[in-house]
N, C-alpha and C positions, 0 to 999 in steps of 0.2 A: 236262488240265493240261499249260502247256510242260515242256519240258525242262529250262530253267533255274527255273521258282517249282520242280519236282519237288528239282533241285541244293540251291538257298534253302533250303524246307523241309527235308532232309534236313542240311543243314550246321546252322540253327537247331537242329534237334531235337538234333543231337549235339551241340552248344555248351553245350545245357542239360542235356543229361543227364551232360555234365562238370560241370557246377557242384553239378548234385542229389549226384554221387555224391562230389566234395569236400565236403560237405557233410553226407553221411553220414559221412565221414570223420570230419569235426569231432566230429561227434555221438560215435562210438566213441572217439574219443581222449579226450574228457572225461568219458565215462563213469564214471571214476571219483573226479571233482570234485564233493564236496559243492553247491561252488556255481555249478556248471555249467547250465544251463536249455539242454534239449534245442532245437535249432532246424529249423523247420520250413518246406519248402521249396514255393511255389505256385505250378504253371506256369501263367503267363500270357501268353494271343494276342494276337500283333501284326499287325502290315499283311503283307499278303503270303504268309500262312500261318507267317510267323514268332513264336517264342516267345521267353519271356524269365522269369528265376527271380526270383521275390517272397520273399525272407525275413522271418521273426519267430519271434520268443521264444513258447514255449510255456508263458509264466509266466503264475501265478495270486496278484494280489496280494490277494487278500482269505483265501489262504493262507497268505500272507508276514505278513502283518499278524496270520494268528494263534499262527504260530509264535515271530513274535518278542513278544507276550506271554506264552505260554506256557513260551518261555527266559527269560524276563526272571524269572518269579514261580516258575520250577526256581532260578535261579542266585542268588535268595534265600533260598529255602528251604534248600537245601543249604550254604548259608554257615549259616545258623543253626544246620540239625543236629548239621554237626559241631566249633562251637563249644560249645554243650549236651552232645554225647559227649564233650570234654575235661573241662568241668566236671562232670559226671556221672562222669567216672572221678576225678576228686579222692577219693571217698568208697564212691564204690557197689560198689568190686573187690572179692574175696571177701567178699561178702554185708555188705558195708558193715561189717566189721569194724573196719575204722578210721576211724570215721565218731567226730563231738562225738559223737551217741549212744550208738553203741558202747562209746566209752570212756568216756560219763560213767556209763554201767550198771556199769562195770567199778572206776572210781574209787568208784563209790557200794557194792557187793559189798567191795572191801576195806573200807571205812573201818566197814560193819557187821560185819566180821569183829572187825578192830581194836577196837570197841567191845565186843564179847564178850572180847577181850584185850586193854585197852590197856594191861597192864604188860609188854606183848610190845615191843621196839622194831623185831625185826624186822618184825611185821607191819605196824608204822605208816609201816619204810620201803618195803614194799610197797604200802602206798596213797600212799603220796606220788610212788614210780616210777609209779603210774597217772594222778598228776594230772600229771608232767612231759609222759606218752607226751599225755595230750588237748590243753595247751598245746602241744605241739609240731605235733599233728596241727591246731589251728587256725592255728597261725604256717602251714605248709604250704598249708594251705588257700586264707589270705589272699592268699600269697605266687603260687600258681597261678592264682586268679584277675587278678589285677595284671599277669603273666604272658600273659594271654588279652588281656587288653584293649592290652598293648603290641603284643604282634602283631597284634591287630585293626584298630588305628594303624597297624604299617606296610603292613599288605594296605591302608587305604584309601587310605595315600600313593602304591603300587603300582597299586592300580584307579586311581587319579587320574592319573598319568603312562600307562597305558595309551588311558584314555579320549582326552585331548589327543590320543595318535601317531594314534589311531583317527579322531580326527576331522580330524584333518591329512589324512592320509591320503583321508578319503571331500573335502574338499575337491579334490583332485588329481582325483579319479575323475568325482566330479561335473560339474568343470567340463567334460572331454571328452564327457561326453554332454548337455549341453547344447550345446557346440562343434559337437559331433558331429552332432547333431541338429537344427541350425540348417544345418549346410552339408549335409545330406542322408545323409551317411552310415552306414554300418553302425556301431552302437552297441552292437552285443549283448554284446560280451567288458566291456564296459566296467560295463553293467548290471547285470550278471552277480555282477562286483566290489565294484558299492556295494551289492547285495543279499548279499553276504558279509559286506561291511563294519558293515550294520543288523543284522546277525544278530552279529557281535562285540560291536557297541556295547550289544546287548539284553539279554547277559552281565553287562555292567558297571552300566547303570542303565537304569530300565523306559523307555520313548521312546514318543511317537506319531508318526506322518513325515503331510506331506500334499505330494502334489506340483502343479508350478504349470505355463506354459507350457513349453516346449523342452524338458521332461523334466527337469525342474530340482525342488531336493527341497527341504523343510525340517524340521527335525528338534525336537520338543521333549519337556523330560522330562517325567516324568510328572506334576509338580507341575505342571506349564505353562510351564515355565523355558525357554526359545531356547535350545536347544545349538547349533545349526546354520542358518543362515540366510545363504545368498552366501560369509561367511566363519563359520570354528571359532568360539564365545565360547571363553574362559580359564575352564576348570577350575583353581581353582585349592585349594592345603589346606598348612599347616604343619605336619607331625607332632610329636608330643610324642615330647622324649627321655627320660624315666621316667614312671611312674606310680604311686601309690600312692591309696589308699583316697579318699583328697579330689580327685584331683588332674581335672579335667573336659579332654576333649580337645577340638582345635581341633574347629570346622566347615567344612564342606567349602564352598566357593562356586562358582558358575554364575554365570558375567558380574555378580559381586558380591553375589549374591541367595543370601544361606545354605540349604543343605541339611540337614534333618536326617531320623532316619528316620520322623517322624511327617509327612513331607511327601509319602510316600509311601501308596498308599491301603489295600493289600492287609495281612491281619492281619502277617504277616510280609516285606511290603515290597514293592520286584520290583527285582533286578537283586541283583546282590554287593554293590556298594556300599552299599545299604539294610541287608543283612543285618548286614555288617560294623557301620557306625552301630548298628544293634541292640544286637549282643554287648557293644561296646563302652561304650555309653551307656546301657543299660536294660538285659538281663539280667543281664551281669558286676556292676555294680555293686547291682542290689537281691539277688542272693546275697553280697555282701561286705556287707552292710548287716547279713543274716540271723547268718551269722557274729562280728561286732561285737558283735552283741545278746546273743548265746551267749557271748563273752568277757566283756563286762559284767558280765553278770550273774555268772559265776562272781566275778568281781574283787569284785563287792558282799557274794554269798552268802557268800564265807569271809571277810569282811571280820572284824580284831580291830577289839572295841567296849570302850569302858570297863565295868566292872563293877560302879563305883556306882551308885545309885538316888539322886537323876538323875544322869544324864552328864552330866560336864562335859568330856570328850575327843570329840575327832570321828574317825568311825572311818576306821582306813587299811587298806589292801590289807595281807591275813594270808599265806594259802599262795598265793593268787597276784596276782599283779605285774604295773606292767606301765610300760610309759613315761613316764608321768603322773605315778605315785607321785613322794611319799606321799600327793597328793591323792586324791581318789575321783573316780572320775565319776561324772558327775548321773544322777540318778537319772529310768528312765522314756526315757531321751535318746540315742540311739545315738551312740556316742565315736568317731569315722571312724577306722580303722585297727587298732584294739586287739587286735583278733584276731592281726595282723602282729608286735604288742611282746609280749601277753601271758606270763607264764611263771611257773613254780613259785620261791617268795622262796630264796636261797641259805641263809637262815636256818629252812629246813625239811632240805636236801638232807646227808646224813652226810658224801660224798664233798666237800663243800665248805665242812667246818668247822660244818656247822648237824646238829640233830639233829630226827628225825620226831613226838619225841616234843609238838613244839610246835602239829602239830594236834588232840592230845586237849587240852592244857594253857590255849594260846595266849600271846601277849608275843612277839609277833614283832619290838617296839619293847623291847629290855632296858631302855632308858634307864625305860622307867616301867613300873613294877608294877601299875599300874592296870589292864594290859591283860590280866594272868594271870588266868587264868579257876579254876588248880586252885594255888593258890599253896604248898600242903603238897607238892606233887610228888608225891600219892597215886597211888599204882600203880592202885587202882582205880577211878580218875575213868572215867568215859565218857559224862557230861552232854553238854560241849561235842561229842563224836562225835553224839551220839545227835540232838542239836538241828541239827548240818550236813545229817547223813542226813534229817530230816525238811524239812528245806529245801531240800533237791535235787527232792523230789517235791510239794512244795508249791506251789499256783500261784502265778504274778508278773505283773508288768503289763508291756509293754515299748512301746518307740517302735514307734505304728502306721505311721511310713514305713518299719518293714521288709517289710509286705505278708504277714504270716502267722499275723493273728491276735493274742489276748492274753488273757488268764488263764488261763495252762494249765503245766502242772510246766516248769522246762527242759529236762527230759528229751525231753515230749513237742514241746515247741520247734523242740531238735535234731532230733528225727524228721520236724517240719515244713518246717524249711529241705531236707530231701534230698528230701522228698515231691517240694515243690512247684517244686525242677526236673526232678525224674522226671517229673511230670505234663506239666511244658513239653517236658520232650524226646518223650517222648512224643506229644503234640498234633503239632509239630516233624514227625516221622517221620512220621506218619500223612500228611500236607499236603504232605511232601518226595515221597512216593511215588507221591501222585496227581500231584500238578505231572511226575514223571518220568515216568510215563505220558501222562499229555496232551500233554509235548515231543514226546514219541519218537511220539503217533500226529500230529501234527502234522508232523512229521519226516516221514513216513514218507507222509503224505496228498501232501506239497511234490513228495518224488520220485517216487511218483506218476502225479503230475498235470504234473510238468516235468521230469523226471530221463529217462535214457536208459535205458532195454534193448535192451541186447545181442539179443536175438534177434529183436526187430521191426526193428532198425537193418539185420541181416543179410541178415533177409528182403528190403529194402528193395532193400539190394545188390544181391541176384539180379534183381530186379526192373527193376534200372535196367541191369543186365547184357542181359537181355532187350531194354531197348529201346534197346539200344547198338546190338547184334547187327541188329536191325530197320530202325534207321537208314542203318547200312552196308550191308547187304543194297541196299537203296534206289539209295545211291550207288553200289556194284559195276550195278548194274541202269543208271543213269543215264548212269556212263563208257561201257559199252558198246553202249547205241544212241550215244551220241556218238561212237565211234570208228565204228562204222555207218556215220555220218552222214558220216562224213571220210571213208572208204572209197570213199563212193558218188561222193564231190566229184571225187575222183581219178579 
């Protein structure tokens, strides 16, 4: 070998092993960037014994692809759970003490007390203070869920202005690696970026991506909807500024094409956004339905009736009340909201001019006598006691869009509405836990498979340390037969 290919070679070698060891650099510096893809360095021979550094991404997309389902059907699940832990805590906190069931065991215990004394007033105003605490605890109830679904409206106005910046955003990135990509260049930081960005946007709504030529992406949701194609579509949503029992919220749209969470395929959706639509449109509301049902009926069960054979009065709301009055509601038919107005009649409460004794007696309408059931004002009536009590545990029929069943006491009703979001929250967790394991080993497979360690990246260093050392050696060896050489000239 001359002198100078020996020069050549040893100048290449060291050219490249500057680049390996920037390069290692890189690697360490980002080490602790989730969305960093370690890069990998390949020397390659050229003419003259010279070399040159071949970079690429050490990415694995068929890991990426199952991460970002994996996050998508975490960050619905998790939106659902702890939507169902809010409404699960409406009633379930110490031992569902203040649960309709609770209180209505509790309302039903005084009123059999009552009826062993009903020439007691005070006892009759102690069951009437149990039927305020149960109307109050349904008003609450109603009130909390209504609650749940306006903030579930404004998380999905929130997802929806995230999603938009998100894909703004991957439009910007995109373009440069296509840019990039087309003029030859390094593209890896860039890659890097919109593989953060798929992982953002996987968060918010479940995605497929397929890519085309020049590294150019396209993006759609899981319905099949184009989010992403050259340009962002418009997410677009109008949020609702209150809510109550009736009130249905907007829909989301994709380039005009309504989302809702049945568009989605997995039992609980993928992405937050899915979940969010859930709570909002189909859990929150079929336990406010459950709730109504339970108010109804009470509003019907203590209803005053006429007392002639036959009635010629139609019966109105007795000890409890509610927005409606004095009409009734239909019977069998869930009344939207009720649960939110219900409440004990002021013509039962002491503290408000009325007295208790008008649930043994009834006439909750003074204007007409027809509706006293004990019209001697006998001390020791406790018919009408004795027929409410049997009517709290007696079974009823109710509107099957509440989803829990029918012919069974209200008692056991009530005990149905908390079951049967226990049972959801439950299933909920169960499915949150696995999907949180399957992220994190998907996570965990990603860095891996493309992420940096610290102690191969080091070793590396020494390594190229070595062949720094090796290289110059070369050249110290090279200058000095060249100075030889010039020696001998002289």
């Amino acid at each position: 070998m001359s002198l100078t290919s020996a020069l050549l070679t040893a100048q290449s070698a060291l050219t490249t092993t500057s680049k390996q060891t920037a390069l290692v650099s890189r690697n360490i510096a980002g080490a602790n960037d989730p969305n960093f893809t370690r890069r990998i360095g390949s020397v390659v021979s050229g003419p003259n014994g010279t070399t040159y550094l071949s970079v690429s991404r050490s990415a694995d997309d068929a890991l990426l692809s199952k991460y970002i389902e994996t996050n998508s059907l975490y960050g619905s699940s998790s939106t659902m759970k702890s939507g169902l832990d809010r409404l699960s805590g409406i009633y379930s906190a110490d031992n569902s003490s203040g649960s309709p069931k609770a209180l209505l065991g509790d309302l039903r215990d005084s009123m059999q007390q009552y009826a062993t004394q009903p020439g007691n007033a005070a006892v009759g105003e102690t069951a009437v203070s149990k039927a305020i605490r149960l109307a109050n605890a349904l008003n609450e109830g109603s009130s909390q869920i209504q609650k749940l679904r306006q903030d579930a409206d404004s998380d999905i106005n929130d997802s929806v202005k995230n999603l938009n910046e998100l894909l703004a955003k991957f439009e910007t990135v995109n373009n440069r690696v296509v840019n990039g990509t087309r003029s030859g260049a390094d593209v890896s930081d860039f890659l890097d970026q919109r593989d953060g960005l798929l992982k953002e946007i996987s968060g918010e709504i479940g995605i497929t991506t397929i890519k085309r030529g020049d590294n150019d992406m396209v993006i759609f949701a899981e319905s099949g909807v184009t989010l992403f194609e050259n340009t962002p579509r418009a997410v677009s949503f109008a949020p609702t500024s209150a809510f109550s029992a009736g009130t249905n919220g907007n829909q989301v749209y994709v380039d005009g094409v309504p989302l809702s969470h049945d568009t989605f395929q997995q039992p609980y959706g993928t992405g937050r956004l899915s979940g969010l639509l859930q709570l909002r449109d189909q859990v929150a509301p079929a336990y406010q339905k459950q709730l109504d049902e339970v108010a109804r009926s009470l509003v019907t069960m203590f209803a005053e009736k006429d007392k002639k054979t036959p009635a010629t009065l139609p019966n109105i709301p007795g000890l409890f009340t509610y927005s409606g009055a004095p009409a009734m509601p239909a019977d069998n038919t869930i009344s939207p909201g009720i649960a939110g107005t219900i409440k004990v009649s002021s013509a039962y409460i002491a503290s408000e001019g009325g007295s208790p004794t008008l649930l043994r007696d009834g006439g909750t309408n003074p204007a007409n006598p027809d509706y006293v059931q004990n019209p001697d004002g006998s001390a020791g009536y406790s018919t009408r006691l004795q027929s409410l009590i049997g009517a709290i545990n007696a079974p009823r029929t109710y509107d099957p869009a509440a989803g829990i069943g029918n012919n069974q006491s209200l008692s056991d009703y009530s005990a149905a509405a908390i079951s049967s979001i226990e049972s959801k929250r439950q299933s909920v967790t169960d499915t949150n836990t696995y999907n949180g394991v399957l992220a994190s080993r998907a996570e965990d497979a990603i860095s891996n498979a493309s992420g940096v360690n610290i102690d191969v990246e080091m070793q590396a260093m020494l390594n190229l340390e070595h062949s720094y050392q090796a290289s110059a050696r070369i050249l110290s060896a090279v200058d000095a037969m060249l100075n030889e050489l010039l020696n001998a000239v002289k």
